[in-house]
OpenMM code with the backbone's topology and positions (N, CA, C; nanometers):
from openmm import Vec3, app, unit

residues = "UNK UNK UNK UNK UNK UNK UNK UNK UNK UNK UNK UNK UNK UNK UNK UNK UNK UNK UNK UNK UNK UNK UNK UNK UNK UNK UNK UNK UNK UNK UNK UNK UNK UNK UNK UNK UNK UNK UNK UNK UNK UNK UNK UNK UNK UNK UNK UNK UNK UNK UNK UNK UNK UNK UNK UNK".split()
positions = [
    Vec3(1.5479, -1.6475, -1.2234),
    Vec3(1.5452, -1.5268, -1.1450),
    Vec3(1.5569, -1.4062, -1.2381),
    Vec3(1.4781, -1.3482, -1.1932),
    Vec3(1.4850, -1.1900, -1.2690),
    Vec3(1.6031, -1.0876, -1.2918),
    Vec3(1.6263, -0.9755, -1.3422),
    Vec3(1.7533, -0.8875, -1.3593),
    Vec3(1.6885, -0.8004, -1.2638),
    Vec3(1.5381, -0.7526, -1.2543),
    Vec3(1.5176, -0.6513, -1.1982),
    Vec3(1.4357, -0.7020, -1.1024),
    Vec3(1.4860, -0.5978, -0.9875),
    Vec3(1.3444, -0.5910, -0.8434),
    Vec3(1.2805, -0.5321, -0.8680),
    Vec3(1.1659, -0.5330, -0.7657),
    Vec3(1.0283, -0.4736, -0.7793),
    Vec3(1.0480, -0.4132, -0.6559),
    Vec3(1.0275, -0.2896, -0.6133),
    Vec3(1.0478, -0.2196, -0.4712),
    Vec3(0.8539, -0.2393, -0.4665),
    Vec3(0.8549, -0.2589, -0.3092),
    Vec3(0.6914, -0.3395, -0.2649),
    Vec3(0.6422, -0.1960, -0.1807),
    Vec3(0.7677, -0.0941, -0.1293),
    Vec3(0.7243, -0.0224, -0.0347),
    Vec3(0.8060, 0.1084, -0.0799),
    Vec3(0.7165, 0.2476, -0.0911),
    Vec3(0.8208, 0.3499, -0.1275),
    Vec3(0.8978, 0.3616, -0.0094),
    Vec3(1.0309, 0.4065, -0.0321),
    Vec3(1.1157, 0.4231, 0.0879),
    Vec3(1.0806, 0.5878, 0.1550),
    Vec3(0.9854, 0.6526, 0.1337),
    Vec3(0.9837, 0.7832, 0.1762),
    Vec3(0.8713, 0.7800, 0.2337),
    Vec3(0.7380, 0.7203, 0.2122),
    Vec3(0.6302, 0.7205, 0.2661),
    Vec3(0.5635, 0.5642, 0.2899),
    Vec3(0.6154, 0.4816, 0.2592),
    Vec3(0.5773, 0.3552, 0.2644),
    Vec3(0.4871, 0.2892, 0.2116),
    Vec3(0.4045, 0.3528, 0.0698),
    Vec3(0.3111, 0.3340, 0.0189),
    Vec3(0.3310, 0.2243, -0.0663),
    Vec3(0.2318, 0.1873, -0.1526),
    Vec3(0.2392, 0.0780, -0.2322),
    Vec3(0.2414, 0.0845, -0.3640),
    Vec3(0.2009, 0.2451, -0.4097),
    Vec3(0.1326, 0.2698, -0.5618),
    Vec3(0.2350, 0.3692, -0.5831),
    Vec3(0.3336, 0.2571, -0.6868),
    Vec3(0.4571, 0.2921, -0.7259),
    Vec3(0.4398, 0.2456, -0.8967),
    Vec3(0.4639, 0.3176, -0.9458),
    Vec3(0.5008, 0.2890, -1.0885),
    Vec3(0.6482, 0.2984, -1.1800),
    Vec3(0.6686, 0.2422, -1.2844),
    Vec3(0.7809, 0.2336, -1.2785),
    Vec3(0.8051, 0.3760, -1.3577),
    Vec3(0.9116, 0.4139, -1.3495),
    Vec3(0.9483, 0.5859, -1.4181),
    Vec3(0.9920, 0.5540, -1.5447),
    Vec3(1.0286, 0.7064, -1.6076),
    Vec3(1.0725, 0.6864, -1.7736),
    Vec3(1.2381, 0.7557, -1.7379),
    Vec3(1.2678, 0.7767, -1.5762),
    Vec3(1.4037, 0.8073, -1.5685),
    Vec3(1.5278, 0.7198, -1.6278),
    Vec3(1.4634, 0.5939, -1.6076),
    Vec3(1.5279, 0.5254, -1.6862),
    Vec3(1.5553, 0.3764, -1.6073),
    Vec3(1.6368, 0.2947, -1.6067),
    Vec3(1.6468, 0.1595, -1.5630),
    Vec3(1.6586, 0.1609, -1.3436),
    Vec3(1.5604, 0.0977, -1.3114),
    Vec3(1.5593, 0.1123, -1.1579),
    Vec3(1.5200, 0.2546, -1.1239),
    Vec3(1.4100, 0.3263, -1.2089),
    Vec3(1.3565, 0.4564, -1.1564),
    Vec3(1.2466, 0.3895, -1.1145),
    Vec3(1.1362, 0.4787, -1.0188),
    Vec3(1.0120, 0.4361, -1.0005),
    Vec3(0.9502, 0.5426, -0.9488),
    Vec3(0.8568, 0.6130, -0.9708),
    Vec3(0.7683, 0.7044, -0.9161),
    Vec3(0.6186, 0.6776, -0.7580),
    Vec3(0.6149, 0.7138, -0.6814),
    Vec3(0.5375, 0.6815, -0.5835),
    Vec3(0.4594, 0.8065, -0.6483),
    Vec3(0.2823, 0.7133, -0.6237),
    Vec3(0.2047, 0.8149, -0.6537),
    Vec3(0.1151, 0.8833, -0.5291),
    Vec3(0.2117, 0.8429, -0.4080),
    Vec3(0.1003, 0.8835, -0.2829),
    Vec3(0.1957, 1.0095, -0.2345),
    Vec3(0.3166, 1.0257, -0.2403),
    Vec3(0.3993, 1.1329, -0.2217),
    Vec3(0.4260, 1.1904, -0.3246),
    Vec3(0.4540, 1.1535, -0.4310),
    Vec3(0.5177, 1.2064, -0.5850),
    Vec3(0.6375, 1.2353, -0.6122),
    Vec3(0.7085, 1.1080, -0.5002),
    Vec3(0.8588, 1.1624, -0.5138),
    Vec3(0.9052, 1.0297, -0.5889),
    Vec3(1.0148, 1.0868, -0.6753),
    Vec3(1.0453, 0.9518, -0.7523),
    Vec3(1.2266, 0.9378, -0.7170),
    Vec3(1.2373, 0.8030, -0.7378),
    Vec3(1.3806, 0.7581, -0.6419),
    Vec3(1.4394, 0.6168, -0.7619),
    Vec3(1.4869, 0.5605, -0.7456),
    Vec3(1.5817, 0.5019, -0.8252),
    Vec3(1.6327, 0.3807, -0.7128),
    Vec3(1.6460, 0.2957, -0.7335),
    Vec3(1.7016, 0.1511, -0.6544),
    Vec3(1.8050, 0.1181, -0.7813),
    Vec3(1.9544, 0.0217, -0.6430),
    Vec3(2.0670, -0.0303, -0.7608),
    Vec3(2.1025, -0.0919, -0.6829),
    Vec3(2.1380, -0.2289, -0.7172),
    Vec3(2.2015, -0.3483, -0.6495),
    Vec3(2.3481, -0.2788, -0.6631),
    Vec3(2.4221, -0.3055, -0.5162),
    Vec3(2.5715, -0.2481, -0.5522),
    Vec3(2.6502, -0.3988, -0.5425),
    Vec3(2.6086, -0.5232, -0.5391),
    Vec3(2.6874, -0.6481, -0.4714),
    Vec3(2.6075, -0.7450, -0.3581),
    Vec3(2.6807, -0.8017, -0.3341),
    Vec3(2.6379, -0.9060, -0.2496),
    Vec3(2.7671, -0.8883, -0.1132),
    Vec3(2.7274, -0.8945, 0.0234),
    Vec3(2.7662, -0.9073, 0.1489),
    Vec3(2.8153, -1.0251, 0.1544),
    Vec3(2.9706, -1.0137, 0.2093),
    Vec3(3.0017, -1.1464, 0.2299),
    Vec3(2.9468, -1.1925, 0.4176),
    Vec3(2.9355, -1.3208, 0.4393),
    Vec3(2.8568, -1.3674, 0.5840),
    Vec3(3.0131, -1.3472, 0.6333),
    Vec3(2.9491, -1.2570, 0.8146),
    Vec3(3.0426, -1.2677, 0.8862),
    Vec3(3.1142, -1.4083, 0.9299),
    Vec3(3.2595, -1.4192, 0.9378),
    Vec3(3.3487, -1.5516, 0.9488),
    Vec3(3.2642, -1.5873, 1.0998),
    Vec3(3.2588, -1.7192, 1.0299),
    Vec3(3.1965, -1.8298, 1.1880),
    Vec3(3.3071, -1.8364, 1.2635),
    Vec3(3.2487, -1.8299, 1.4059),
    Vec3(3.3757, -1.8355, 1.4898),
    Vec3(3.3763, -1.9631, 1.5908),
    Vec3(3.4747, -2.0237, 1.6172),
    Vec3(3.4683, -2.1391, 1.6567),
    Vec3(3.3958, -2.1627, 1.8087),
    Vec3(3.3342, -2.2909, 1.9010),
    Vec3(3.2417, -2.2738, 1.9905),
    Vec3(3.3419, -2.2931, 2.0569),
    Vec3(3.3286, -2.1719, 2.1775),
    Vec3(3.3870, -2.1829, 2.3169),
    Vec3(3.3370, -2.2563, 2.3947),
    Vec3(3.4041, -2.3200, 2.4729),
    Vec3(3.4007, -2.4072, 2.5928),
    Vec3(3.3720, -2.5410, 2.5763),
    Vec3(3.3794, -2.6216, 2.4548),
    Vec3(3.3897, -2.7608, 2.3933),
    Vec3(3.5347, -2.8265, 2.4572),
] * unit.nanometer
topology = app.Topology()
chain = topology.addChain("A")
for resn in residues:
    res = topology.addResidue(resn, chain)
    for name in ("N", "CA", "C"):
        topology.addAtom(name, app.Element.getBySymbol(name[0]), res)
């Protein structure tokens, strides 16, 4: 598995033609809006606690 994602969809316009930026690590430039944005893994979600089945 990789260190880095690949964002598939800009988050501002939803386009596809994204390149990666020289902002630096997880920058990426969209070339259909021209806005450039940055993605960062903050962690992993722990799964809500299973709860036991009622009426057994």
């Amino acid at each position: 598995m990789s260190d880095r994602a690949v964002p598939f969809h800009c988050p501002y316009c939803g386009d596809q033609d994204l390149r990666p930026s020289e902002q630096g690590p997880g920058s990426w430039e969209c070339r259909a809006c021209l806005r450039a944005f940055s993605l960062k893994l903050l962690g992993l979600v722990r799964p809500p606690a299973s709860r036991g089945v009622v009426g057994r």
